[in-house]
C-alpha positions as CSV (number, residue, x, y, z in Angstrom):
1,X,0.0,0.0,0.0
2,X,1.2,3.5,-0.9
3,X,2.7,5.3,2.5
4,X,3.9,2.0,3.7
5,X,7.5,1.2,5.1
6,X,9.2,-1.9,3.5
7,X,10.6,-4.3,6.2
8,X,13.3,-5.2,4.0
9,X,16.2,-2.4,4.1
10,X,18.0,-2.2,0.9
11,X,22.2,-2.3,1.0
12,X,24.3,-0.3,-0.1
13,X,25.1,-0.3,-3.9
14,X,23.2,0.4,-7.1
15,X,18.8,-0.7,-6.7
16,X,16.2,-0.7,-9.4
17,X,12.9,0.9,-7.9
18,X,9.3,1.6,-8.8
19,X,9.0,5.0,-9.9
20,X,6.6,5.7,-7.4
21,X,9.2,4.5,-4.3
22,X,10.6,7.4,-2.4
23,X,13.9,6.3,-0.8
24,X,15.2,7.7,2.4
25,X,18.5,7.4,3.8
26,X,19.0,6.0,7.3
27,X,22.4,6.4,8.6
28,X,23.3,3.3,10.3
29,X,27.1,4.2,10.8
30,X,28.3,5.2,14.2
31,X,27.4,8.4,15.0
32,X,27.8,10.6,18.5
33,X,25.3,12.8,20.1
34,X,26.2,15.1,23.2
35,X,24.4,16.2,26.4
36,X,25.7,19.8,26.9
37,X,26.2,20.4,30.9
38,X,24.5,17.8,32.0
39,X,23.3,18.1,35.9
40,X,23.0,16.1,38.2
41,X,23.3,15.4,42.2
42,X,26.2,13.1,44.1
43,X,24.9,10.7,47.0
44,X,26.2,13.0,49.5
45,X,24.5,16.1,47.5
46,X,26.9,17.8,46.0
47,X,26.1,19.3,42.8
48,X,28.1,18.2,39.2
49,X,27.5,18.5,35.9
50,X,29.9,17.8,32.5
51,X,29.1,17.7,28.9
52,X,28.7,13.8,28.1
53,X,29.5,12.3,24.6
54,X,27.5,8.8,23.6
55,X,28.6,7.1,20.5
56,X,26.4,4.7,18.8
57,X,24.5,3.0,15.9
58,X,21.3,1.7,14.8
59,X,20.9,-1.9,14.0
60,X,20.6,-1.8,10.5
61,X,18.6,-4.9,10.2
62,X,15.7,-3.0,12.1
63,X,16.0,0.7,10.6
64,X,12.7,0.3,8.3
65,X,10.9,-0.1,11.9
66,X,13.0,2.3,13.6
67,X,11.8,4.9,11.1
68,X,8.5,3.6,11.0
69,X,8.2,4.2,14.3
70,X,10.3,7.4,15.7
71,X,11.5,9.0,12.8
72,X,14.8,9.7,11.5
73,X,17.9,9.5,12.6
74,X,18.5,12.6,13.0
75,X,14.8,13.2,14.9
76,X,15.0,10.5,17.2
77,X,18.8,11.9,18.4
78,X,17.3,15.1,19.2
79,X,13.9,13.6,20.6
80,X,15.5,10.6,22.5
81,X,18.9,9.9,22.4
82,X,20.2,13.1,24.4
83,X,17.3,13.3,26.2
84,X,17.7,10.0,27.8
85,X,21.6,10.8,27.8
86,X,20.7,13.2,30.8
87,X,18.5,10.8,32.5
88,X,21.4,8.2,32.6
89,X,23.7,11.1,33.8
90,X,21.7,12.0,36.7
91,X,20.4,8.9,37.4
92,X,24.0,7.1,37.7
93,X,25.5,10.1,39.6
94,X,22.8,9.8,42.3
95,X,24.4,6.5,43.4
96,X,28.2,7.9,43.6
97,X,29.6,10.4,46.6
98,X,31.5,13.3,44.6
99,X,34.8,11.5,45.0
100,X,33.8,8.5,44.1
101,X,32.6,10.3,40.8
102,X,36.1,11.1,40.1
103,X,38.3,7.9,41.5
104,X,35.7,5.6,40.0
105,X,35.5,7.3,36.8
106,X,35.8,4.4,34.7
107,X,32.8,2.7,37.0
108,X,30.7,5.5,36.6
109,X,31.1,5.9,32.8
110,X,29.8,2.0,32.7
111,X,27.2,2.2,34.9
112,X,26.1,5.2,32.9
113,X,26.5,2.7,29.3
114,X,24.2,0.5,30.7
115,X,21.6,2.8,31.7
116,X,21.5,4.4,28.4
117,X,21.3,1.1,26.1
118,X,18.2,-0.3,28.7
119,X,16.2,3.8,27.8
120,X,17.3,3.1,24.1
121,X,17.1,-0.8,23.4
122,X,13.3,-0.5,22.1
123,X,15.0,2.1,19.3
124,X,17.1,-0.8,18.5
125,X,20.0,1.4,19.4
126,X,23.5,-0.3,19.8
127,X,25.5,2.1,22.4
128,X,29.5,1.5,22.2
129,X,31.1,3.6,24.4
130,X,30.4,7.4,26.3
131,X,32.9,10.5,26.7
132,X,33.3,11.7,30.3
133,X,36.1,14.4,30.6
134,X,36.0,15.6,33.9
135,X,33.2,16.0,36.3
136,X,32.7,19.7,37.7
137,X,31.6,20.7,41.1
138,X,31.0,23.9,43.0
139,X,33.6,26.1,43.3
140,X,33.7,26.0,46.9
141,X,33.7,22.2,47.0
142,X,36.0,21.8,44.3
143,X,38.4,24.3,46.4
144,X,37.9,22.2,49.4
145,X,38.6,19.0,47.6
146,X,42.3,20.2,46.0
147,X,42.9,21.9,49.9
148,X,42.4,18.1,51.2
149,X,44.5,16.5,48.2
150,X,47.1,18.7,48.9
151,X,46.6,17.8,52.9
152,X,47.1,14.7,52.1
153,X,50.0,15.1,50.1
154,X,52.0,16.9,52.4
155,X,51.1,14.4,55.1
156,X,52.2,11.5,53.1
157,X,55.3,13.6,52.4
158,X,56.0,14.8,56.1
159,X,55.8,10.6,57.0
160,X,58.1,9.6,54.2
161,X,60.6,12.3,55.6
162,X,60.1,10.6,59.2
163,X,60.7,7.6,58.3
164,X,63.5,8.2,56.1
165,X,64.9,10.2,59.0
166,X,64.0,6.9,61.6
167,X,65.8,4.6,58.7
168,X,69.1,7.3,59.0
169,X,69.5,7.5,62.8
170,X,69.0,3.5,63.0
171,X,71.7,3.2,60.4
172,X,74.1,5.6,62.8
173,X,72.9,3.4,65.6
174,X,73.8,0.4,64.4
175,X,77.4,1.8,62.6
176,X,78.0,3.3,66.7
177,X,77.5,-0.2,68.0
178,X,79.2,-2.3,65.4
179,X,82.3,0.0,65.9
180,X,82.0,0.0,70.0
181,X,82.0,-3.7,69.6
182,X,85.3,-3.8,67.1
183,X,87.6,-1.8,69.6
184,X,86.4,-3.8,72.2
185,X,87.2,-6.9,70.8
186,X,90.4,-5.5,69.7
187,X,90.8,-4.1,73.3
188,X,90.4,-7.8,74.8
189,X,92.7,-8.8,71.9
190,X,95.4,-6.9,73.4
191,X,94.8,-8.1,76.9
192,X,95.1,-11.4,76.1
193,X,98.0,-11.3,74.7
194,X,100.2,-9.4,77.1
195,X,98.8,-6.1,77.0
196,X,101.6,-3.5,76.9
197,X,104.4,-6.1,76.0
198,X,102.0,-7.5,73.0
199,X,101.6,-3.2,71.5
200,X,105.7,-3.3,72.2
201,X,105.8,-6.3,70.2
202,X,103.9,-5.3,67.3
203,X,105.8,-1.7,67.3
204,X,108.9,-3.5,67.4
205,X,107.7,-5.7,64.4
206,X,106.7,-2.3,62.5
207,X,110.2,-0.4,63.0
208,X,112.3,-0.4,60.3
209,X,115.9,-0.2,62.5
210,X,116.8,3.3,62.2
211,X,116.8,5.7,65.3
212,X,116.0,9.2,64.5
213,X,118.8,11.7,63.6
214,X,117.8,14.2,66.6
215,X,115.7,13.3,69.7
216,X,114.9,16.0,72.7
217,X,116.4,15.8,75.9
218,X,112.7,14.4,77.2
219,X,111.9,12.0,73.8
220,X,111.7,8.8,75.2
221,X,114.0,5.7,74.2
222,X,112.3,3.3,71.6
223,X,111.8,-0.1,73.0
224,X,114.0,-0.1,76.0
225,X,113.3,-2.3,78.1
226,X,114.8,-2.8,81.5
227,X,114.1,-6.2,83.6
228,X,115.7,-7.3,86.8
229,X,118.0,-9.9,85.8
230,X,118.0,-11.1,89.5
């Protein structure tokens, strides 16, 4: 019947027609639609809103009913697709604290995916991936977050210098008492063997023969040693 949609979609490439066909072209390549500053509220009710990028395609199998029934393509973006794009948004961000918006990002951006295909599976809409730059908060909160990043970086950097300082002053510590424990076992090295005849010894073993040229009238002798031969 004239004003009827064929259910068969026709390919690409070269078609005879009746003369009395009108043919209208459905893009069924992948395409992208954007939600400009799209709002929303965190679980702990903080405001945020971000321009959000979708990028999708139509089934192509099903574009005679899609068009049949919504439209086209570029109608149903405008009257569905980005609508439904700041549904998903504020839906999703409802369930996240503002923090978890931004450490979770990749989390959010697939919770957001799957809300969106569920609004658009009836417009046989095949959703591939969304676009989430950054997430923007109140100025004031925003300010408060970086003031408690940078908190927290200081404090993580004030602990590393402690303990690098604790790791220093242990190594001094243990350097003090290996070397207190080297001159005393040299010290008990000498008193076992003889004590002040054992350091004579090992001077004697050291001197090379030669007296000095010029001594004072108070330089001591070298190794002179006087015993009682009674």
């Amino acid at each position: 019947m004239f004003g009827d949609v064929s259910d068969e979609p026709l390919p690409e490439g070269l078609h005879f027609l009746n003369p009395l066909a009108r043919v209208v072209d459905f893009n069924v390549r992948f395409q992208s639609a954007t939600a400009q500053k799209a709002e929303g509220g965190t679980a702990d009710l903080q405001e945020v809103f971000e321009d959000i990028t979708v990028n999708y395609e139509y089934d192509p199998l099903h574009a005679p009913y899609v068009y049949n029934n919504f439209g086209d393509d570029s109608d149903i973006e405008a009257k569905f697709i980005v609508p439904a794009l700041y549904e998903s948004f504020k839906a999703v961000t409802s369930k996240y604290t503002a923090e978890q918006l931004v450490t979770q990002r990749s989390a959010v951006s697939a919770a957001i995916v799957l809300t969106l295909q569920a609004k658009l599976a009836k417009y046989k809409i095949i959703v591939s991936d969304i676009n989430v730059q950054n997430f923007h908060f109140d100025p004031q909160f925003a300010e408060a977050v970086r003031a408690k990043v940078v908190a927290g970086q200081n404090r993580l950097t004030a602990e590393q210098s402690l303990e690098t300082a604790k790791i220093a002053t242990e190594q001094r510590v243990v350097e003090a008492e290996g070397n207190a424990k080297a001159i005393a076992i040299q010290a008990s090295a000498v008193e076992n063997q003889g004590g002040q005849k054992y350091i004579a010894l090992e001077a004697i073993k050291k001197w090379n023969g030669q007296l000095p040229t010029y001594m004072g009238s108070n330089a001591p002798l070298p190794f002179i040693s006087v015993t009682d031969g009674k």
